[in-house]
C-alpha positions, 0 to 999 in steps of 0.5 A: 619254408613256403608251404602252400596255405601259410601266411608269409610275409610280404603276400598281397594280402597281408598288404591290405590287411596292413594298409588297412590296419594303418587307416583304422589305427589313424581314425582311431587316433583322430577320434581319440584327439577330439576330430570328427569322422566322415560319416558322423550324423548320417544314421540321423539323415536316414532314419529322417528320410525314411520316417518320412517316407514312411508318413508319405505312404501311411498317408497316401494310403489313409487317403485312398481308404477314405476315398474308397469308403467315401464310394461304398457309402455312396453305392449303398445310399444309391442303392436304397433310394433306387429299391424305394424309388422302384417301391413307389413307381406305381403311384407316380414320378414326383411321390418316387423321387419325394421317397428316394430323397428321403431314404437317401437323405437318411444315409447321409447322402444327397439325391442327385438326380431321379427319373422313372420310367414305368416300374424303372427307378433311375437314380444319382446319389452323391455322398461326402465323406472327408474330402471325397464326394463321389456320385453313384448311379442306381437302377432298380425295377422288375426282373426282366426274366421271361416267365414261365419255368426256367431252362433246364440245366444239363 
């Protein structure tokens, strides 16, 4: 009787699946014997190269933080020696460069480079944080605004 749907014997499939039964019968049987399989070890392998790759990202990532942190300290000690250079403008270059120093000095960074310009204060500060040492430019001075009240707004 051959009905649609039915297993029958000699159907293709029922060809692989016997082909395939006989190869995991013989593995079965060589590991039974004390024989080694094809693929014995290579989870290890993996496991290992994706913990490495994993330490590789971990680390590339820790770098760019710190190099990134390294600038933020940088712009802020930046930023102050610029405020306090402009602070002392009035009573001259040298005693404006003196304070930036010190302020900079104070965050943990080193003046670069100062000038003033009238009120201006233009200043380079370098910090280093781990292996990084960025150098970061500030200005800082009087508003530039025109004076008088401000335009109106629509």
């Amino acid at each position: 009787m051959n009905l649609p749907g039915r297993w029958r014997p000699g159907a293709p499939a029922a060809r692989a699946l016997g082909r395939a039964g006989s190869l995991i019968r013989g593995l079965v049987d060589r590991l039974a014997r004390g024989g080694s399989c094809p693929d014995r070890g290579s989870a290890t392998v993996w496991v290992a190269l994706s913990a490495a790759t994993m330490c590789a990202v971990f680390a590339a990532v820790l770098g760019l933080g710190q190099a990134v942190a390294a600038r933020h300290r940088a712009g802020g000690a930046a930023d102050l020696a610029a405020l306090a250079a402009a602070d002392r403008a009035l009573w001259g270059s040298p005693d404006a460069c003196a304070k930036a120093a010190e302020v900079a000095a104070a965050q943990g960074a080193q003046l670069v480079r100062c000038s003033v310009a009238g009120e201006i204060a233009d200043v380079r500060v370098r910090a280093r944080f781990g292996p990084y040492a960025p150098s970061v430019r500030a200005r800082a001075g009087p508003s530039l605004a025109v004076p008088g009240p401000p335009p109106a707004v629509p």
